[in-house]
C-alpha positions as CSV (number, residue, x, y, z in Angstrom):
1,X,64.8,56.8,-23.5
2,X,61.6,56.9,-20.9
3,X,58.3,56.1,-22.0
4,X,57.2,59.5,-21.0
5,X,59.9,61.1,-23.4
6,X,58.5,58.9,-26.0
7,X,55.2,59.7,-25.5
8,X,56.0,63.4,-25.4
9,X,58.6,62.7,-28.9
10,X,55.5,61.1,-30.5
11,X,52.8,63.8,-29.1
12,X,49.3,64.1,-31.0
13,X,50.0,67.4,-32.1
14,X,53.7,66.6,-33.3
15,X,52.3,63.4,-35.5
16,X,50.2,65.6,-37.3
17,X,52.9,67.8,-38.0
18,X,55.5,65.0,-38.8
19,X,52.7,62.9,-40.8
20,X,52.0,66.7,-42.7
21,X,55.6,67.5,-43.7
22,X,56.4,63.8,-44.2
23,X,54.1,62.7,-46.2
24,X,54.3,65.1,-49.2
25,X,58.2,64.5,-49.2
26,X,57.7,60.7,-49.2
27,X,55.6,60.6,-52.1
28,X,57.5,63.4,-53.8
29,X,60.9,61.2,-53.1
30,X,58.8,57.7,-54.3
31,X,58.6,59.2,-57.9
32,X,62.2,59.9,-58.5
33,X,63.4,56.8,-56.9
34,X,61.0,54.8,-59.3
35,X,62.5,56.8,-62.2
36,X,65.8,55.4,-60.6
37,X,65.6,52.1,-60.3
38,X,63.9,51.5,-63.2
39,X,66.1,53.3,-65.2
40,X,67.2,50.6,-67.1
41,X,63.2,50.1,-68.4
42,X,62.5,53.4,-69.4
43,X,65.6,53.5,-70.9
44,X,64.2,50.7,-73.4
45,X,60.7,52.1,-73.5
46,X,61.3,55.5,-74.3
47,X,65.1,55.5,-75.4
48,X,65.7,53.0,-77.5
49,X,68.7,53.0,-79.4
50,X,71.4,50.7,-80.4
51,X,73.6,51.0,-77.9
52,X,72.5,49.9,-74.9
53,X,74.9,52.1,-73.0
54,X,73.5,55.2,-75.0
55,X,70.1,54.6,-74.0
56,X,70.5,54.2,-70.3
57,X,72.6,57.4,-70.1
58,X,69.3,59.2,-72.1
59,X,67.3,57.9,-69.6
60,X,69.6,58.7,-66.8
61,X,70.4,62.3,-68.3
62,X,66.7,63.0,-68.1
63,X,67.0,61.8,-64.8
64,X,69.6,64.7,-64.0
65,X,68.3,67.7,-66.3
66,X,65.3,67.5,-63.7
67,X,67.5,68.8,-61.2
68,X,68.3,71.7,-63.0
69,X,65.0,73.1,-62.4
70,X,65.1,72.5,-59.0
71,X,67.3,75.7,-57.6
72,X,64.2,77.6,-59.7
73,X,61.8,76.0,-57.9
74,X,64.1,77.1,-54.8
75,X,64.0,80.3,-55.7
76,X,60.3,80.8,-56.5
77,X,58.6,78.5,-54.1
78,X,61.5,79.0,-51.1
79,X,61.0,82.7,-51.4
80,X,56.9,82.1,-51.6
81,X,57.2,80.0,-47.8
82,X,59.3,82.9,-46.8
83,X,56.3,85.6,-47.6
84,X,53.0,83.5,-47.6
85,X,53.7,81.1,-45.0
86,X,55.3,77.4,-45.2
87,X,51.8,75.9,-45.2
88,X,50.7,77.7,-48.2
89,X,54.2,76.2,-50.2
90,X,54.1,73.3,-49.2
91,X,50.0,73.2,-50.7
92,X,51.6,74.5,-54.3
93,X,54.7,71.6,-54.1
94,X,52.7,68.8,-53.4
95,X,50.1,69.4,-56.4
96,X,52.4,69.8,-58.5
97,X,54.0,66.8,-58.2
98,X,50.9,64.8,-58.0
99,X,50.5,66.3,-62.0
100,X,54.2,65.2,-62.7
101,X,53.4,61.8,-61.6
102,X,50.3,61.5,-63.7
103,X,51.9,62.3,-66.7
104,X,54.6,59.8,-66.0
105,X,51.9,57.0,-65.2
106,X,50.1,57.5,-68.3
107,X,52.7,58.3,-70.9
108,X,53.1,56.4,-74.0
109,X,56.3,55.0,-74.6
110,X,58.3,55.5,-77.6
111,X,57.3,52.9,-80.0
112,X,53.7,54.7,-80.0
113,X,54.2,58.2,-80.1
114,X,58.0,58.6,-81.2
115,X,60.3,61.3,-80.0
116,X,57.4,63.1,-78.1
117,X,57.6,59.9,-75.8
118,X,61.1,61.1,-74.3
119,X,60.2,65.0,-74.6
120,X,57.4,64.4,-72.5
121,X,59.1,62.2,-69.9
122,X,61.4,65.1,-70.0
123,X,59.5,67.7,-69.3
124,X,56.9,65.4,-66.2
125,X,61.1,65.4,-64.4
126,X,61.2,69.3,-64.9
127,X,57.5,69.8,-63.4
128,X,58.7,67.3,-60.7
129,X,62.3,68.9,-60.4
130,X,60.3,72.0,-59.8
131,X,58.1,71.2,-57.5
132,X,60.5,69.0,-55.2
133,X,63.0,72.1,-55.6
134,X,60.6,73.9,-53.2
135,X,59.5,71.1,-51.0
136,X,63.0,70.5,-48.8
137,X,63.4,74.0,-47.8
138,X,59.7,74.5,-46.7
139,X,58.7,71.2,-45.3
140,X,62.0,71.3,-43.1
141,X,60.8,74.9,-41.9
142,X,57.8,74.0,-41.4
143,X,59.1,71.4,-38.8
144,X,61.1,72.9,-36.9
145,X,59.6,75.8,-36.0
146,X,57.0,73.8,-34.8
147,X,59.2,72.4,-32.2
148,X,62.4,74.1,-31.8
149,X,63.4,72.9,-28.8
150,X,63.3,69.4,-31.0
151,X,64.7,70.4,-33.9
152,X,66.9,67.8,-34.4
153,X,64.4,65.3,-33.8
154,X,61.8,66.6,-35.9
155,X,63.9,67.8,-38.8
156,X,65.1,64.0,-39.5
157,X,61.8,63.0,-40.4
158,X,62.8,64.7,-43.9
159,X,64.8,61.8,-44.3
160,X,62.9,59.3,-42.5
161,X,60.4,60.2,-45.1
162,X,62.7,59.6,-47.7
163,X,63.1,56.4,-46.2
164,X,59.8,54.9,-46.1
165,X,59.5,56.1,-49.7
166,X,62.9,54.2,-51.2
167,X,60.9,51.2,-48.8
168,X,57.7,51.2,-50.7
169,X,59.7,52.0,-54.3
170,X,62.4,48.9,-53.1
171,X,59.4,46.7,-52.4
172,X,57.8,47.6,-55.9
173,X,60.8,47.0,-57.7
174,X,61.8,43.5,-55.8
175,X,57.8,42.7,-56.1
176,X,57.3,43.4,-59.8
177,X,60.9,42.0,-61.2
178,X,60.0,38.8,-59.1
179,X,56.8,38.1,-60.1
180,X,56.0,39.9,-63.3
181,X,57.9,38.6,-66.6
182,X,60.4,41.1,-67.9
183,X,57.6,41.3,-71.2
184,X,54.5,42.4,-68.6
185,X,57.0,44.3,-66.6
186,X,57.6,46.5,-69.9
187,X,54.5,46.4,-71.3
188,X,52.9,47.3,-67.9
189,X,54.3,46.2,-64.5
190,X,56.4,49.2,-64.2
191,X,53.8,51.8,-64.3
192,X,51.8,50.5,-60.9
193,X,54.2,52.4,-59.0
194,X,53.3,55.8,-60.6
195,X,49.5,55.4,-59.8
196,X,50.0,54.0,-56.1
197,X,52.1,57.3,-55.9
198,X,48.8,58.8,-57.3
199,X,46.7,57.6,-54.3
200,X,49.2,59.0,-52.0
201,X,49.1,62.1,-53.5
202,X,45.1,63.9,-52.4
203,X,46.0,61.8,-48.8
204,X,49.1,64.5,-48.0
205,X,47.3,67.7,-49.7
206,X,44.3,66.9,-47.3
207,X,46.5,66.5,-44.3
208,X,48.4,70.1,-45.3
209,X,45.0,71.5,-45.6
210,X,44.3,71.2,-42.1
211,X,47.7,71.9,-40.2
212,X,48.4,75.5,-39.2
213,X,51.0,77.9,-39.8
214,X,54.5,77.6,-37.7
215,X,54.3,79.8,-34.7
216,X,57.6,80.9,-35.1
217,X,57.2,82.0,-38.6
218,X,54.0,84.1,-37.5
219,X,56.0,85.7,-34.8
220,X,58.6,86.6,-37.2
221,X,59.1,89.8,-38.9
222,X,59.2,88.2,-43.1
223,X,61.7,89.6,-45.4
224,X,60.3,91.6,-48.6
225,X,62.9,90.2,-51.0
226,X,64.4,86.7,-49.2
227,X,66.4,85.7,-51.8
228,X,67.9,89.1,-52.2
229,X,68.4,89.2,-48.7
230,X,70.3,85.5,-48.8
231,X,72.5,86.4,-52.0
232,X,73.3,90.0,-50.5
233,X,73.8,89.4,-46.9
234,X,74.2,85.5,-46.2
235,X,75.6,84.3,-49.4
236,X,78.9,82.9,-47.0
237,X,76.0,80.7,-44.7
238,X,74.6,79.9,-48.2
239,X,77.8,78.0,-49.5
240,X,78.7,76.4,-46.1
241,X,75.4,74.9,-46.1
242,X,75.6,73.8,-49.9
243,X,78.9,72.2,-48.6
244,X,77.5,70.3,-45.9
245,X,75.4,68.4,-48.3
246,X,77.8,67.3,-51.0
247,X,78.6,63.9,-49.3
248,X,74.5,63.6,-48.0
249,X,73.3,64.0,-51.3
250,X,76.2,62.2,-53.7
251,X,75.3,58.8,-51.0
252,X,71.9,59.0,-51.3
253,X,71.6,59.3,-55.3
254,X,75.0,56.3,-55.2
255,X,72.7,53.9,-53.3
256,X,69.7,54.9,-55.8
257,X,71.8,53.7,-58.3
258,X,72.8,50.4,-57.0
259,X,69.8,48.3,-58.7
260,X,71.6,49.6,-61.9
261,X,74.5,49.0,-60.9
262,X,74.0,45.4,-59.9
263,X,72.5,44.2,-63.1
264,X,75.3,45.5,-65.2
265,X,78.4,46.0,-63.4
266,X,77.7,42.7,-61.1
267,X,75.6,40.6,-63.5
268,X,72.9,40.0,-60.1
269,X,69.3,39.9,-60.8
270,X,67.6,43.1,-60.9
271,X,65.3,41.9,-57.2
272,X,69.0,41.5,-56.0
273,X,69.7,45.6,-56.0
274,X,66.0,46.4,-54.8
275,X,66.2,43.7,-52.1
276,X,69.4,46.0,-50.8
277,X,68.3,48.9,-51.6
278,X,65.2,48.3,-48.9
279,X,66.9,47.1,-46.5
280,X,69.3,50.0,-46.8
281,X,66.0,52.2,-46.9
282,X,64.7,50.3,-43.5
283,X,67.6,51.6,-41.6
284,X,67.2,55.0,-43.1
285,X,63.6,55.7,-42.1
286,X,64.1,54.4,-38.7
287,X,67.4,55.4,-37.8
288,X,66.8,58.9,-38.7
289,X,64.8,59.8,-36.0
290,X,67.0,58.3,-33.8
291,X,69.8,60.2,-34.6
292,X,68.0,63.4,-34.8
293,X,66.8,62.8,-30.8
294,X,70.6,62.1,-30.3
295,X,71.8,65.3,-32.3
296,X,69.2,67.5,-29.8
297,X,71.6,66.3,-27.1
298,X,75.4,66.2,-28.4
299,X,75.2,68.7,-31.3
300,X,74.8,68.4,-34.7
301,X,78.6,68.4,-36.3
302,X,80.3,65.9,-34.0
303,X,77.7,62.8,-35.6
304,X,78.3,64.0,-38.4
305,X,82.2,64.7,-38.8
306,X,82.0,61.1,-37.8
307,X,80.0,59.5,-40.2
308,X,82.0,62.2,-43.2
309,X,85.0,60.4,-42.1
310,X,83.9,57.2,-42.3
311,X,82.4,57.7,-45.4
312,X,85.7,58.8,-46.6
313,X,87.7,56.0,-45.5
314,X,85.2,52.9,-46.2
315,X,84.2,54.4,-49.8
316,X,86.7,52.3,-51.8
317,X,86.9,49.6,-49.8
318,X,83.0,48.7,-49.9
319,X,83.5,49.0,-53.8
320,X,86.6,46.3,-53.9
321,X,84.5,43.9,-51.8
322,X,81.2,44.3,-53.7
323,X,82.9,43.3,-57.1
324,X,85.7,41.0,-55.2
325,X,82.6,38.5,-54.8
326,X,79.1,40.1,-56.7
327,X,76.5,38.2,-54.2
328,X,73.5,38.9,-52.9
329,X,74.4,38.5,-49.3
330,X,77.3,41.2,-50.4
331,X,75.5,43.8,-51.7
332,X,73.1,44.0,-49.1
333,X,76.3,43.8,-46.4
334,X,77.7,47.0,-48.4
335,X,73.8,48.6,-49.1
336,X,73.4,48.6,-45.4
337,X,76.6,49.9,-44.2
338,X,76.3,52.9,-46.7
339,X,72.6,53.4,-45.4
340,X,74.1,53.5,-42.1
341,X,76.2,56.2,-42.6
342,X,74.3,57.8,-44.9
343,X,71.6,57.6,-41.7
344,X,74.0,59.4,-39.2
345,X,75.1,62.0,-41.4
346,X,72.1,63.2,-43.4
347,X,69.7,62.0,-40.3
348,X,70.9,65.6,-38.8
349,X,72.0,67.7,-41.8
350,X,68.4,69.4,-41.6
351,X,68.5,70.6,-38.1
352,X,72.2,72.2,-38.9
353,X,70.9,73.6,-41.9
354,X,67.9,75.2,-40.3
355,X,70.4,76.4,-37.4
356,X,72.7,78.3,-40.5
357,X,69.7,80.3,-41.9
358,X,67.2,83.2,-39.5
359,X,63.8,82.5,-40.1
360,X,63.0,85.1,-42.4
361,X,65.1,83.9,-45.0
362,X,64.8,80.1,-43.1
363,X,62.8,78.8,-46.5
364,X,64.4,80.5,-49.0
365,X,68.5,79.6,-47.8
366,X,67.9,76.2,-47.4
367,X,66.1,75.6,-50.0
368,X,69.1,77.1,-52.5
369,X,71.7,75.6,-51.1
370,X,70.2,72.2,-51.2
371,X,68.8,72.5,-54.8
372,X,72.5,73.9,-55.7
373,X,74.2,70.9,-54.2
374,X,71.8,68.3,-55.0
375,X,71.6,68.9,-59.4
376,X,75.4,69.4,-59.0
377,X,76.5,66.5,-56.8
378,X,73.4,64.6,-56.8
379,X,71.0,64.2,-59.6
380,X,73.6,63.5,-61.5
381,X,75.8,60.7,-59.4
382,X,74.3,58.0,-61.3
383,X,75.1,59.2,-65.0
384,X,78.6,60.1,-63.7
385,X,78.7,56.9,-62.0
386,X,78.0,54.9,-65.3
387,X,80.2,57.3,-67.3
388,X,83.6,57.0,-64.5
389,X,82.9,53.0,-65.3
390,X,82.7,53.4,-69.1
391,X,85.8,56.1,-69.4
392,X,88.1,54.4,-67.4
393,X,86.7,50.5,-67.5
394,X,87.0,50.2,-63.4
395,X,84.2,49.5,-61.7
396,X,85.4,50.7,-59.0
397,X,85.2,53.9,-60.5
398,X,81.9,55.2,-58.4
399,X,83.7,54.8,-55.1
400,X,86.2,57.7,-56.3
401,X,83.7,60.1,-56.5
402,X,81.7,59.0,-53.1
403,X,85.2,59.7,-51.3
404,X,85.9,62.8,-52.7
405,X,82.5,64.4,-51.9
406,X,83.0,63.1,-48.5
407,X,86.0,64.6,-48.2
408,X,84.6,67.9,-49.5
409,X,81.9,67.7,-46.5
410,X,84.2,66.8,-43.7
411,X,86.4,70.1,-44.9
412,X,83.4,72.2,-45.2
413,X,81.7,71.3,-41.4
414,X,85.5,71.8,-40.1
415,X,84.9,75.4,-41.2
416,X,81.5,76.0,-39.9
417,X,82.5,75.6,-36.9
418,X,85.0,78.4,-37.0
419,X,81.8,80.4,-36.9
420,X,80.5,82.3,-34.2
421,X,77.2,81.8,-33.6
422,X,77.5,78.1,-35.0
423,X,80.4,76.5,-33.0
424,X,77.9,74.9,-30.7
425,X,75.5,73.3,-33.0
């Protein structure tokens, strides 16, 4: 790549675009992946029970029933960026969430208030699972239309986003297991990351305030009833594109769960799985955009039919190593190969998903389709994860459930392109 066509990549006008999209999505992504890795504190704090094992699937059932919410918030705030303008959703997401995260940052735990303590963590995930519902399908919009001659480029900063924000949430979780006793870390430690996220928070609503309005979606004629319009008339798009994400989405919320998964399957330190995890997250945020510049050139289903297969075919493998000899060195080896792949593959899924949906229904599809796959296949990877490992006593049990998503995705992007108007993406 020429200087020129980096300077013309990283253009004043597309940084403020990039930094307006980006930003909310980061900080939006930094509060759930602190709910993740964490998991195993708030499970103590605010579902204590006997059973250990009970407690951490409360906490990591909250976890998923926040997703549930999210194809609502699809629905309501997809169809809203359809009609008002992806500026003025993304405004409503972002606030949203910064109220979600200061409930969460303030909440007393359950030893002061009881069972309201886990009711209202419950309902901060449904405000958040809400507000993030709305945020994929609009902020991806609002990107490329800005620059759709760059789509591919431009769309991967979703995920590059999501990468610098499983970086800052890694480097809170290695910073405040490492240096805080596991007594301050309860008592306090583990609500710092909430109120950073707070600061972050006013910084991306200022920088939405002052971007304008996609030119493509002001030369576009809107749709009265989008949703309508995407159940009725492109409800066959609509499940390809949930399809597509299956694998994207079971990876991402597998490597989330790895801190968890360290300290009890692996018997590691908890810094151990948030030392991986930000390396994994390193590769993510700058890989991403790499592969979206790379996707504007060869096409969007050929990187990915790649990395689906080798997701596929390294799944179990990865697994059988990682508990064959539980090191540090190790699970950053098999972190960082999964971040890889999941860099390749979901690095481009926004650019094809953008390509599946017209603009006037742009928001509204790919917001669905995501918030469908992602509750389903998703949110809900790491309670399956920890209840495939307690049903069946493998450990290897997780890496079932990676392959067969991947193969699900592989099938799915073979189909799309049987279609017409999509064989050359």
């Amino acid at each position: 790549m020429t200087i020129a066509a980096t300077q013309e990549m990283f253009s004043r006008p597309s940084l403020r675009i990039i930094t307006a999209a980006s930003i909310g999505n980061a900080f939006e992504w930094f509060d759930l992946l602190i709910y993740g890795y964490f998991a195993v504190t708030i499970s103590r704090l605010f579902f204590p029970t006997t059973d250990q094992t009970m407690s951490l699937l409360l906490a990591l059932g909250t976890f998923g029933a926040s997703y549930l919410v999210r194809p609502l918030g699809a629905i309501v705030l997809g169809a809203y960026a359809d009609r008002a303008g992806r500026k003025a959703s993304l405004m409503v997401s972002i606030v949203l969430m910064m109220v979600g995260t200061l409930l969460m940052a303030i909440m007393p735990t359950y030893e002061s208030i009881g069972v309201v303590a886990p009711i209202a963590v419950l309902l901060a995930r449904l405000m958040q699972g809400f507000s993030v519902g709305g945020e994929f399908g609009s902020a991806t919009s609002f990107l490329v239309e800005h620059g759709p001659d760059r789509r591919g480029f431009l769309a991967s900063f979703q995920w590059a986003g999501q990468g610098l924000a499983a970086m800052l949430a890694s480097l809170f979780g290695v910073g405040l297991t490492t240096l805080l006793s596991p007594d301050d870390l309860n008592a306090w430690g583990w609500r710092l990351p909430y109120f950073f996220g707070l600061l972050i928070g006013p910084i991306g609503f200022y920088i939405r305030q002052h971007v304008d309005e996609t030119p493509e979606f002001l030369a576009a004629e809107t749709s009265p009833a989008p949703l309508r319009e995407v159940l009725a008339h492109q409800s066959g798009r609509l499940l390809l594109s949930i399809g597509i994400i299956i694998v994207s989405t079971s990876l991402n919320y597998l490597i989330l769960y790895m801190p968890t998964y360290a300290i009890r399957e692996l018997s590691l330190p908890a810094s151990s799985g948030f030392t991986a995890t930000l390396l994994g997250a390193t590769i993510l945020t700058f890989g991403s955009p790499l592969m979206g510049h790379w996707s504007d050139t060869v096409g969007c289903t050929r990187i990915m039919l790649a990395a689906a297969a080798l997701i596929a075919i390294s799944g179990y493998p990865a697994f059988v190593v990682l508990t064959t000899v539980p090191s540090l060195l190790t699970l950053i080896a098999i972190v960082c190969w999964l971040s890889l792949l999941k860099t390749a593959y979901s690095g481009v899924l926004p650019s094809l998903m953008a390509q599946i949906f017209p603009t006037r229904t742009r928001s509204t599809g790919m917001a669905l389709s995501y918030n469908i796959a992602v509750p389903i296949f998703g949110g809900f990877a790491p309670f399956i994860s920890t209840s495939l490992i307690e049903l069946t006593g493998n450990n290897l049990a997780p890496s079932f459930y990676l392959t067969l998503t991947a193969l699900a995705s592989l099938t799915v992007l073979l189909l799309l392109r049987r279609v017409d108007d999509l064989k050359g993406v």
